[in-house]
N, C-alpha and C positions, 0 to 999 in steps of 0.2 A: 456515482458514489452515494451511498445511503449509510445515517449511522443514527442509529434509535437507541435513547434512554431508556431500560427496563427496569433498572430500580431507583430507589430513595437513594438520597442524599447523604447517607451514612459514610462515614471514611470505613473503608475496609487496606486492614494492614496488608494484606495478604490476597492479591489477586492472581489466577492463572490465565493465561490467554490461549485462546484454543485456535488454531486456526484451520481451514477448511479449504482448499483449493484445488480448481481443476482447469486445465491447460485443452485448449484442443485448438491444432493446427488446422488454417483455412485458406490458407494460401502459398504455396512455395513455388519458385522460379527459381532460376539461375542466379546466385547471389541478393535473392531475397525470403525473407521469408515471414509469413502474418500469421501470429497465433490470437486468437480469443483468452481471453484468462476472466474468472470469477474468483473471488477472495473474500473468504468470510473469517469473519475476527469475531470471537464470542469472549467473553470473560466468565469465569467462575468464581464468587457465585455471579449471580445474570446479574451485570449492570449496563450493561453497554454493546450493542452487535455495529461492527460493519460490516457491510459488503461492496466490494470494489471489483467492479466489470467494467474491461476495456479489450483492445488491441494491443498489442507490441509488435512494430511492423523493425525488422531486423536487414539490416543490409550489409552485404561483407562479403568474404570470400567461405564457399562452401565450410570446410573442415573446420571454421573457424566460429559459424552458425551450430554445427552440428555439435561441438564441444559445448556450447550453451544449453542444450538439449537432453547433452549424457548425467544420468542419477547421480552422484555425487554416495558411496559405497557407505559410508558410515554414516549420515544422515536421509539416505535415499529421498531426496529432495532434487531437483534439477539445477544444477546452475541460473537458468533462465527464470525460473521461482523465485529465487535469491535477489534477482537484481529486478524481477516487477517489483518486490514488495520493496525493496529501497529506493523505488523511484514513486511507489503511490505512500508509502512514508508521512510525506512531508503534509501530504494532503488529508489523509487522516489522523496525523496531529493535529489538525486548524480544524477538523471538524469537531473532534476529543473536546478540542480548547471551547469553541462555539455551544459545546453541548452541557459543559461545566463537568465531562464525564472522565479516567484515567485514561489515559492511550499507551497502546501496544510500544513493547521497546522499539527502539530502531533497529537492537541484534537478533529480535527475536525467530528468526531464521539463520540466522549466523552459521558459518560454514568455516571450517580453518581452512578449507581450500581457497578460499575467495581472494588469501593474501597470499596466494603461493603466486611466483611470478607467471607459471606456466597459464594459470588461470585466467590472467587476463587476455583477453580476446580482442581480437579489431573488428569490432561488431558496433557498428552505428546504430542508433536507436533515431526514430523519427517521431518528434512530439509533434501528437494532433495539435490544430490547429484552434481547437476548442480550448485547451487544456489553459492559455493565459489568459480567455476570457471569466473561465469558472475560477480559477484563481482571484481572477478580479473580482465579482461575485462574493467569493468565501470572505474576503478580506470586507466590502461592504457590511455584507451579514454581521462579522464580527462589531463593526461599528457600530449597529444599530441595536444590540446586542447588549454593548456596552454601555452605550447611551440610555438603555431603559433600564440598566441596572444603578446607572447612577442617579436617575430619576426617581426609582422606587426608595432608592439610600437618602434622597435629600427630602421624602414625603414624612412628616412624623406618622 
């Protein structure tokens, strides 16, 4: 996960967020399946990019992998789209926050399908093993962060 400041400090009332993703399967078996995903978040005007590269390793039964997979007709978006970017979310809100820059909504892929009961899926997700250490990590960061901001606030 990378997330770079590209402008000033300015509050802008009115930001768009653009986003930019691509999916490519690297692994499928019998009740599993690994995709690659890239995510890139831009705003307009340029204030702020991320980009979030990882795995989604999927385990479940067939038909129920593969309904993750199908475009979604009115937003032709994937299901499996849908639910990387509410699970890298979280993570790039703490960068957003870390960076002192706006962050992407949390519906901003939003799908009316997502609440239909058909939708939801018995598809287990497998979180890497990295993922509570970089948490831990971001959350450091954040302190130290904070700490030199309230250092600079107590300097006349």
């Amino acid at each position: 996960m990378q997330g770079v400041k590209l402008g000033g400090g300015e509050k802008f009332s009115a930001l768009n967020f653009d986003v930019n993703a691509k999916l490519e399967e690297k692994e499928r078996r019998s009740g599993r399946l690994v995709v690659g995903f890239i995510l890139t978040i831009k705003t307009k005007p340029s204030v702020v990019k991320f980009n979030v590269e990882g795995l989604a390793t999927l385990t479940g039964k067939n038909p129920a992998i593969e309904k993750l997979l199908e475009v979604e007709p009115k937003t032709k978006i994937p299901l499996l789209l849908h639910n990387v970017y509410q699970r890298v979310f979280m993570d790039t809100f703490l960068l957003a926050t870390l960076l002192g820059t706006p962050y992407p909504p949390p519906d901003l892929l939003f799908s009316s399908a997502m609440d239909k009961p058909s939708s939801k899926t018995e598809v287990e997700w497998e979180e890497p093993k990295e993922k509570k250490k970089t948490e831990e990590k971001l959350e450091e960061k954040k302190e130290v962060v904070e700490a030199k901001e309230k250092k600079s606030k107590m300097r006349p």
